[in-house]
C-alpha positions in Angstrom: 82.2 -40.2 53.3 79.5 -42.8 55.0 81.0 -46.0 56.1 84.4 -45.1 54.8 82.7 -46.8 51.5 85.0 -45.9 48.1 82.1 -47.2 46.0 80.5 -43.9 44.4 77.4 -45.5 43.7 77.2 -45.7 47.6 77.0 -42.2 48.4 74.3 -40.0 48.2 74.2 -36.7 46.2 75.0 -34.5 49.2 77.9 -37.1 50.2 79.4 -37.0 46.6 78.7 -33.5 45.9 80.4 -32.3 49.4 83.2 -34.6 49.0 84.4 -33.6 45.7 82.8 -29.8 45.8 85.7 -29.8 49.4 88.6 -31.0 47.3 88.2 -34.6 49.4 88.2 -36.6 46.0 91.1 -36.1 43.8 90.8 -38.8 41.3 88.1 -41.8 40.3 88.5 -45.0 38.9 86.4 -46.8 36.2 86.9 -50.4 36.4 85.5 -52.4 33.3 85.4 -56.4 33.4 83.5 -59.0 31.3 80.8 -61.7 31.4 81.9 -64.5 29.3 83.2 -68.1 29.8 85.9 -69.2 31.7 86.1 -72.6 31.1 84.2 -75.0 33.9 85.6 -73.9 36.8 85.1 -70.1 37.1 82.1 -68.3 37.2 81.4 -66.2 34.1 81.1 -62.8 36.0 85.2 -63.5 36.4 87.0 -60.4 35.1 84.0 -58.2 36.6 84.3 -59.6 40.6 87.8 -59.5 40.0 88.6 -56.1 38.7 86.3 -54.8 41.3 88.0 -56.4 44.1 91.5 -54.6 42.8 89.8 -51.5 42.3 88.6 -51.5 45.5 91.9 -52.5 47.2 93.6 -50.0 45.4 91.2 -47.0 46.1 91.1 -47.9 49.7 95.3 -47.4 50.2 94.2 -43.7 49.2 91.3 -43.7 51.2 89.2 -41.0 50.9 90.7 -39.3 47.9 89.7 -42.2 45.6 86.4 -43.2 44.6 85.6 -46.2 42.5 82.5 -45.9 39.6 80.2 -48.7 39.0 82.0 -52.0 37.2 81.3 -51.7 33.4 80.4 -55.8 33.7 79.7 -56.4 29.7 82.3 -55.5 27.1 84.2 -57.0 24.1 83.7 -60.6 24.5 83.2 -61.5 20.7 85.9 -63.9 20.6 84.3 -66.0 23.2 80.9 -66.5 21.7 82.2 -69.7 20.0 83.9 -71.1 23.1 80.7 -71.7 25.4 79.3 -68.0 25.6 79.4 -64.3 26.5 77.1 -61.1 27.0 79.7 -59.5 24.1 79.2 -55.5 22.9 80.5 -53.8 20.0 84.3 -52.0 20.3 82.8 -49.3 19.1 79.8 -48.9 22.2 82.3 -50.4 24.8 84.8 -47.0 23.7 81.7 -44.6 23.5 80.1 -46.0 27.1 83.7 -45.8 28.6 84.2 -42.3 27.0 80.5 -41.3 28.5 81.0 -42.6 32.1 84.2 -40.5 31.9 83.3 -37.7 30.4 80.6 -37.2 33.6 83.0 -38.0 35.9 85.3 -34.5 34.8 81.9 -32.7 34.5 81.2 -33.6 38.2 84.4 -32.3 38.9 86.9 -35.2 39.5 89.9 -34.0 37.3 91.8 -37.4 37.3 90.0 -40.4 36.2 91.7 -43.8 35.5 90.2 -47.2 33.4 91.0 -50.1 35.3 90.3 -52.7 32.2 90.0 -56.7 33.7 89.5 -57.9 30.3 92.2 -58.5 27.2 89.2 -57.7 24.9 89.1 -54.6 26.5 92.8 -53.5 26.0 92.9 -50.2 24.2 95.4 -52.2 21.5 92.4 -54.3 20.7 89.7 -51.7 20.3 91.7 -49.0 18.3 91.8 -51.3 15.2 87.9 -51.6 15.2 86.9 -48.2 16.8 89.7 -45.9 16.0 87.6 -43.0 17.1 86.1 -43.7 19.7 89.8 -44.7 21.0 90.7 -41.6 20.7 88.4 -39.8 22.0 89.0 -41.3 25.5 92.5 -40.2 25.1 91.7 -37.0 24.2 89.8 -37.1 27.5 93.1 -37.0 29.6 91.7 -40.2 31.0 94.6 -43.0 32.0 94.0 -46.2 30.7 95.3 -49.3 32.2 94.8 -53.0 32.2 96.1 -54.4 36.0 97.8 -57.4 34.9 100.1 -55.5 32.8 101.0 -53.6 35.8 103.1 -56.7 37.2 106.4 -56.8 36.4 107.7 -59.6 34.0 109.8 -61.1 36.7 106.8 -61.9 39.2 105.5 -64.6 36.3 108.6 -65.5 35.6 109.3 -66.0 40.1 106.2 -66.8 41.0 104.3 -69.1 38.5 104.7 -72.3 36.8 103.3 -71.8 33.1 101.7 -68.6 32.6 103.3 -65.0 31.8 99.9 -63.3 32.2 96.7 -63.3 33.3 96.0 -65.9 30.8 92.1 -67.3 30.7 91.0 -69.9 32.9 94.4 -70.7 34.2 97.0 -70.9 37.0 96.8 -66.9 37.2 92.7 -66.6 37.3 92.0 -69.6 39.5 94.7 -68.7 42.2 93.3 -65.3 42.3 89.9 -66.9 42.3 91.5 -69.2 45.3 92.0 -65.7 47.4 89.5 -63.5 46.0 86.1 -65.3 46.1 86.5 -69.3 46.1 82.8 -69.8 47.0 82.8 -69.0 42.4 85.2 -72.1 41.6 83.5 -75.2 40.8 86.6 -77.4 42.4 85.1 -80.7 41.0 85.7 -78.8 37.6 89.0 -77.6 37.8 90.7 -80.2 35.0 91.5 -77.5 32.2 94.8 -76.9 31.4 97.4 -74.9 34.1 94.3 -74.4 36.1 95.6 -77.1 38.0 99.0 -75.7 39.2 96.6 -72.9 41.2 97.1 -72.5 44.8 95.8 -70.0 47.5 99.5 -68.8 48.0 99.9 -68.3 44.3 96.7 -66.3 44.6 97.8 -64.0 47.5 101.3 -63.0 45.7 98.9 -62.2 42.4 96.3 -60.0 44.4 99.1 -57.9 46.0 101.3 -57.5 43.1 98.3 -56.1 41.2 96.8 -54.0 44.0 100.7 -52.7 44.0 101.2 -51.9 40.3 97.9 -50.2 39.4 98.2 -48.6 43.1 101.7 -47.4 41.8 100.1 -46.2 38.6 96.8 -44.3 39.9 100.0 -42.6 42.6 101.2 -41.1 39.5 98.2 -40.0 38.1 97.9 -38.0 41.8 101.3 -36.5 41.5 100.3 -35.0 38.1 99.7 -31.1 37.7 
């Protein structure tokens, strides 16, 4: 594939068709983020750039059997529209556009397609209530279906940081990653909310590897499957 690029929006059609008509590609990820508020420090576009980033990471330790779809950047931020803002969308489009993007990834021929969700609106717990359905239709799909976060084990919050257990919003989790990730997004003058403050960059480097590891771990089994 050109430029050893995992980014399927990158190739052309003779690039993607050849790679996955030759058996090259065995799997694809669909990352979905969010645009919505994250307090005063972090850029809105947070979950998206971040998400992305993993996604890549991950795909690239399988390099080229993994490609990575475009970042589904606007999602289920409803519950943010009273705290400074979001670009939100209905549970019920966010399931039937992640079902869609899916769906064409098995009719192009990819067999073994995971959701990378970066967004606790996005969790499939929160969207069955509202769009039981649609829910389960993606299941249906054979499509695997995993928020990164909740690929860490328990233990690396409990080692590692200071006051959250999760990725939290805003907080000592986001900002470190931010720290590592892209710090050119953090407003530093604006960094006063909260655990926000207890970020560092090392915090931030243990976070980006122990989530490139557990969703790496996952999309391995996901591989190993007949």
């Amino acid at each position: 594939m050109h430029k050893e690029t995992v980014f399927l929006g990158e190739l052309t059609r003779k690039e993607l068709g050849d790679a996955i008509g030759n058996g090259t590609v065995k799997a694809a990820i669909v990352p979905t983020g969010a645009t919505e508020q994250h307090q005063d420090h972090l850029a809105m576009i947070h979950d998206t750039v971040s998400v992305t980033e993993i996604s890549r990471r991950v795909a690239m330790r399988f390099y080229p059997h993994v490609l990575v779809t475009p970042t589904i950047a606007m999602s289920v931020s409803e519950h943010h529209m009273s705290r400074g803002g979001a670009l939100t969308v209905r549970p019920e489009i966010h399931a039937e556009h992640v079902y869609d993007i899916c769906h064409s990834l098995k009719r192009l021929g990819v067999s073994r397609v995971m959701v990378v969700n970066g967004h606790g609106g996005n969790m499939l717990k929160n969207l069955e209530p509202k769009a039981p359905e649609c829910v389960q239709r993606i299941r249906d799909l054979g499509v695997e279906y995993v928020t990164y976060w909740k690929t860490i084990p328990d233990a690396f919050f409990e080692a590692h940081l200071e006051s959250d257990r999760s990725a939290g919003h805003a907080g000592e989790f986001e900002t470190s990653f931010a720290m590592v990730a892209f710090p050119e997004r953090i407003r530093a003058d604006s960094v006063n909310y909260d655990s926000a403050q207890l970020a560092t960059i090392a915090k931030g480097g243990l976070i980006m590897e122990a989530a490139v590891e557990g969703v790496a771990g996952e999309m391995q089994k996901l591989l190993d499957r007949q």
